[in-house]
N, C-alpha and C positions, 0 to 999 in steps of 0.2 A: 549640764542641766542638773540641779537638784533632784528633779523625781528621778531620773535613773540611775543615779546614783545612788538611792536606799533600794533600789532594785536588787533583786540577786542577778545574777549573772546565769543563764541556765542555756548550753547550747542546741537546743531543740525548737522546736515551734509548739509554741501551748494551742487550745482551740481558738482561743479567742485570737492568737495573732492570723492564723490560716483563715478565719472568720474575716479580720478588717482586712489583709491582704486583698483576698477575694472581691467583697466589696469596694477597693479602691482600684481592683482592676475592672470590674463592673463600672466604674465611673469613669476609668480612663478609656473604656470602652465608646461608651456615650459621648464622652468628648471629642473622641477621634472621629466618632458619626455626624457630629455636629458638623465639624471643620471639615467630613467631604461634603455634606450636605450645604454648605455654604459654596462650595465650588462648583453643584450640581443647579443655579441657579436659573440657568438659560434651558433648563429642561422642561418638555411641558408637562411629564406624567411625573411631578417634584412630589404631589400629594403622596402618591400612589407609593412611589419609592420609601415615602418616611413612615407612608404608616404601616408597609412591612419592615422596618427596621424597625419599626416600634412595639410592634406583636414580637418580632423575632428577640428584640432584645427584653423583653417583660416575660417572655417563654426562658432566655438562659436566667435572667435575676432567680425567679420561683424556681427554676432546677436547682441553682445554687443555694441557695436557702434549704429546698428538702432534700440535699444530699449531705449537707456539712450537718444537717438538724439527725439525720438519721443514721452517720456517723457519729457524731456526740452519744446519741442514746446506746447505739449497739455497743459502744466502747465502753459506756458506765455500766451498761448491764452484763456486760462480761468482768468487768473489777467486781461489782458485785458476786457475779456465782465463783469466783476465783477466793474473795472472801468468805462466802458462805461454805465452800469445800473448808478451807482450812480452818474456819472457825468449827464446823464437825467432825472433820478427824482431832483436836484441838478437846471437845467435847466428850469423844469420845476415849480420847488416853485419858482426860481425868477422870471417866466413870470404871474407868478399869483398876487403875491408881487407888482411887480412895471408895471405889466402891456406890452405892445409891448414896452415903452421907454427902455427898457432893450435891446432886443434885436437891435434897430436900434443904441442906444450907443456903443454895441457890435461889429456892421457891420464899424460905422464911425468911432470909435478906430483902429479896422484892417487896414480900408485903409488909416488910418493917419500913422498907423506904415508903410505898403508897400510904401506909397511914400514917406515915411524919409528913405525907405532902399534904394528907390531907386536915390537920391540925394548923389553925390559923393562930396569927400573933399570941389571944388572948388565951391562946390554950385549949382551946374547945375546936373538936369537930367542924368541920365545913362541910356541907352537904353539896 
């Protein structure tokens, strides 16, 4: 196929593959319930049986959903504090390094960048 072939190659499972896996086992789920549920046809209580398979299986979909959801977040919110560590000790050698001129170069960089954002085409202030 062309798309996976400009694909990289990476041997792990990203979220979003553990995410459709999931989901397509959630489907193969429901299709397997189908097909006993078509063999279960000569039963009298047939209601009864589908629509606890039908609570039971919409209780596992919404598990799977706020468990891969709230793995996704705990996992970005740990890169983040894993980043913000090193971005402060990071901050912190250069204020040792070069001293406070660091950070007020830091501060008057900023606000040279805010007021070139805030200067439109014609040259003039944007409010």
């Amino acid at each position: 196929m062309v798309s996976t072939s400009s694909l990289p190659k990476i041997p792990y499972l990203t979220h979003l593959d553990r995410f459709i896996i999931g989901n397509m086992s959630f489907n193969w789920l429901v299709c397997v319930w189908h097909g006993i549920l078509s063999q279960l046809q000569e039963r009298d209580n047939i209601a009864e049986i589908d629509s606890y398979a039908f609570y039971t299986l919409t209780a596992v979909f919404v598990l799977f959903q706020l468990i891969i959801w709230i793995i996704i977040i705990a996992r970005r919110a740990k890169r983040l504090y894993a980043v913000d560590i090193i971005e402060k000790a990071y901050q912190e050698k250069a204020l040792s390094l070069m001293g406070s001129s660091w950070k007020n170069d830091r501060r008057a960089r900023k606000m040279r960048l805010n007021m070139r954002n805030k200067i439109d085409a014609a040259g003039t202030f944007a409010v």
